[in-house]
C-alpha positions as CSV (number, residue, x, y, z in Angstrom):
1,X,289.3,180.9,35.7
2,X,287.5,183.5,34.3
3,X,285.2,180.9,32.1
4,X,284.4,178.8,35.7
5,X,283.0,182.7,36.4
6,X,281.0,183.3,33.8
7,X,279.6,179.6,34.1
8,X,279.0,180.3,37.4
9,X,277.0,183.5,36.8
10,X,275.1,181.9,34.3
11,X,274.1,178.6,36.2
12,X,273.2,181.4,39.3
13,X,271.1,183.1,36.7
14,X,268.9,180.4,35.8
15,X,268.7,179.2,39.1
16,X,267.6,182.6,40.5
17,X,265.0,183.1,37.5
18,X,263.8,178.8,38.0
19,X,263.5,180.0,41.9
20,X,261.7,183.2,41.0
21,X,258.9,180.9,38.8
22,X,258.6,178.4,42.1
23,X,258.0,181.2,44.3
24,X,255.7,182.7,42.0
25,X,253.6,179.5,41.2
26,X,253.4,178.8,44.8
27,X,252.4,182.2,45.7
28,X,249.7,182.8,42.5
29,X,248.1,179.0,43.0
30,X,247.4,180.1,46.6
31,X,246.2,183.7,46.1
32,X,243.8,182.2,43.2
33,X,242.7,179.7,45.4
34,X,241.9,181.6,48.3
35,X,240.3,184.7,45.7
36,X,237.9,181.5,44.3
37,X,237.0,180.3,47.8
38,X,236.3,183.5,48.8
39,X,233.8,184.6,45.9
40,X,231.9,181.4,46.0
41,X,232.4,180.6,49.5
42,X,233.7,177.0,48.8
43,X,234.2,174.7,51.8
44,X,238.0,173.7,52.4
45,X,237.4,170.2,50.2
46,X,236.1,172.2,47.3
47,X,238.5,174.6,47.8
48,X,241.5,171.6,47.6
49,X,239.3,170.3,44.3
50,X,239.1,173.5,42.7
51,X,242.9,174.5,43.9
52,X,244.0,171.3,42.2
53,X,242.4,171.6,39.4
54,X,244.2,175.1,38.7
55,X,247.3,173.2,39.3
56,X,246.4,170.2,36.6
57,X,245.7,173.3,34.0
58,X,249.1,175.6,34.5
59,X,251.9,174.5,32.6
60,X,254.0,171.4,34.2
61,X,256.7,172.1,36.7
62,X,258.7,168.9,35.8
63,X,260.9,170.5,33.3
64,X,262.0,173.2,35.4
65,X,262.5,171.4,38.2
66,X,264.9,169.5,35.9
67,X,266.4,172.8,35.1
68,X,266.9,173.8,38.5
69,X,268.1,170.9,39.7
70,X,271.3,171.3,37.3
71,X,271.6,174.7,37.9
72,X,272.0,173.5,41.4
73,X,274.3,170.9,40.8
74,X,276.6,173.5,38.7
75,X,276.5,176.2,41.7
76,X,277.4,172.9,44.2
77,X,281.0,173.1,42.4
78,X,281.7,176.9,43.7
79,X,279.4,177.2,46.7
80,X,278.4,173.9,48.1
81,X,276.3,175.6,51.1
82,X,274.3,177.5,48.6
83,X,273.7,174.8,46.5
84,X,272.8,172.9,49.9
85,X,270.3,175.5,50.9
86,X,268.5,175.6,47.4
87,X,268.2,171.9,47.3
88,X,265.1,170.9,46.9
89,X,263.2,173.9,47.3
90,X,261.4,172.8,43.9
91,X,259.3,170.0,45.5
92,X,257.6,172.4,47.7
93,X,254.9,172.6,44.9
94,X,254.5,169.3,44.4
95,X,254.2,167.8,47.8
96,X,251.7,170.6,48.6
97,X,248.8,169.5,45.7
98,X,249.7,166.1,46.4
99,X,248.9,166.0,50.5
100,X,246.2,168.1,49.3
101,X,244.6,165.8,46.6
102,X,244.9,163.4,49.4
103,X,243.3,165.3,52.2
104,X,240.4,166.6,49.7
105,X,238.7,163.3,50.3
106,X,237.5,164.2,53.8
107,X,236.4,167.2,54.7
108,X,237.8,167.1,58.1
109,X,241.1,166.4,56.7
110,X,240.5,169.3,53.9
111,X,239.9,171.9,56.6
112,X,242.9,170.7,58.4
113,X,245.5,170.9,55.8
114,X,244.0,174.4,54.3
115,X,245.0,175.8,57.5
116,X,248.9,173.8,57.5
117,X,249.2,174.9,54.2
118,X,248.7,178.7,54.7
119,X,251.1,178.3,57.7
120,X,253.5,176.2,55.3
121,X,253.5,178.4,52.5
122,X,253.8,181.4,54.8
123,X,256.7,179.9,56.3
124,X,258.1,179.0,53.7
125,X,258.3,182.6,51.6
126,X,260.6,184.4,54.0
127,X,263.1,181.0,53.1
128,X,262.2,181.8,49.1
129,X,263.0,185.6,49.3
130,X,266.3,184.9,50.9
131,X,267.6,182.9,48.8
132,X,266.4,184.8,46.1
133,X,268.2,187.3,47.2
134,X,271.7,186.0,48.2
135,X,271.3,184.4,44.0
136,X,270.5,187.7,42.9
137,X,273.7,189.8,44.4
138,X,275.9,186.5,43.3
139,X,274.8,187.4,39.7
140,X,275.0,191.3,39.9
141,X,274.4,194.5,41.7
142,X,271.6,195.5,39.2
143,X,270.1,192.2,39.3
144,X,270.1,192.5,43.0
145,X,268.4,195.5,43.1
146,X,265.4,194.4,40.7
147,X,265.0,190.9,42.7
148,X,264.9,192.9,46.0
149,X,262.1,195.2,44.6
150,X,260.7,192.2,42.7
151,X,260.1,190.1,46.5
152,X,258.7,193.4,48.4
153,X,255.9,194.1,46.1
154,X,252.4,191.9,47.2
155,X,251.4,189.2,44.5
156,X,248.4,190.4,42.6
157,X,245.9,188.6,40.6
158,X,246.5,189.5,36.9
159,X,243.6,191.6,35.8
160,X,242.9,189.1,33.1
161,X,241.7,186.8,36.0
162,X,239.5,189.8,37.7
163,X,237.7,189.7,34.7
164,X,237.4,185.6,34.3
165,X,235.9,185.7,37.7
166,X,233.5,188.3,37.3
167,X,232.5,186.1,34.1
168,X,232.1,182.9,35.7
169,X,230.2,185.0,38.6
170,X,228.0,186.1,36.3
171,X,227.1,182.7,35.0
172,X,226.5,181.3,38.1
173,X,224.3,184.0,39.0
174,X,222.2,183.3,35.7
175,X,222.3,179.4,35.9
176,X,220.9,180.4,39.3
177,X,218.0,182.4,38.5
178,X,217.1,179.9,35.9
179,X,217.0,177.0,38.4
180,X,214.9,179.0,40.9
181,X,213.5,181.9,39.4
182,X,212.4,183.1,42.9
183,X,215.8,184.6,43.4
């Protein structure tokens, strides 16, 4: 009995820190994507375009949606609601960049879906942060605590980005003044 605890623990523990990374990509993809649009005032189907490809250079989500998947499965043997309610919550990500790749074709269609997927993804986040943490008390007090600071602090850009844009900014402003020295 005492191994099908320590299994369990473990399997909550990956799924919590596999739910964490979602949560996180999901959140940094969209904060990056709005940060870009807003310092060179992209239109929604640039925005989708540049948005997706952020998403095409950040590591792959396939294997730990694999991974979460049988964490999942192993939590559905003690807690079959829980594992019900985390379900799935791993193709979020996908589904958004692919209706988005989609709906970059048209730039009525981009402008539509940049609004439904703020609305989606700010839906969504209360859902992520629940479960996130109800996983985090099953593993442990201290882990509880952590996760609970972890979901109430705003996502920041990393300041390593900061200084990529200001970079790239710079180039463009150059590349600029070259074209049309006027400026």
């Amino acid at each position: 009995m005492l191994r099908l605890r320590r299994e369990d623990r473990r399997a909550i523990g990956r799924a919590l820190a596999n739910l964490m990374e979602i949560r996180h990509r999901l959140l940094g993809v969209k904060r990056i994507s709005d940060e870009v649009t807003e310092r060179f005032k992209l239109s929604p189907q640039e925005r989708l375009s540049s948005k997706s490809f952020l998403e095409n250079i950040l590591p792959d989500l396939q294997n730990l949606s694999e991974g979460y998947e049988k964490c999942v499965d192993t939590i559905a043997s003690a807690d079959p609601l829980l594992a019900f309610q985390l379900r799935s919550k791993d193709l979020l990500n996908p589904y958004i960049s692919q209706i988005g790749s989609i709906a970059s074709m048209d730039e009525n269609s981009a402008a539509i879906w940049s609004r439904i997927e703020a609305q989606l993804i700010e839906l969504a986040n209360p859902e992520f942060e629940r479960l996130i943490l109800r996983l985090s008390r099953l593993h442990s007090w201290r882990t509880w605590f952590y996760a609970r600071r972890y979901v109430k602090k705003p996502f920041e850009i990393p300041p390593e980005f900061e200084k990529l844009m200001s970079c790239i900014a710079d180039q463009d402003k150059e590349t600029q003044v070259e074209k049309n020295p006027s400026i």
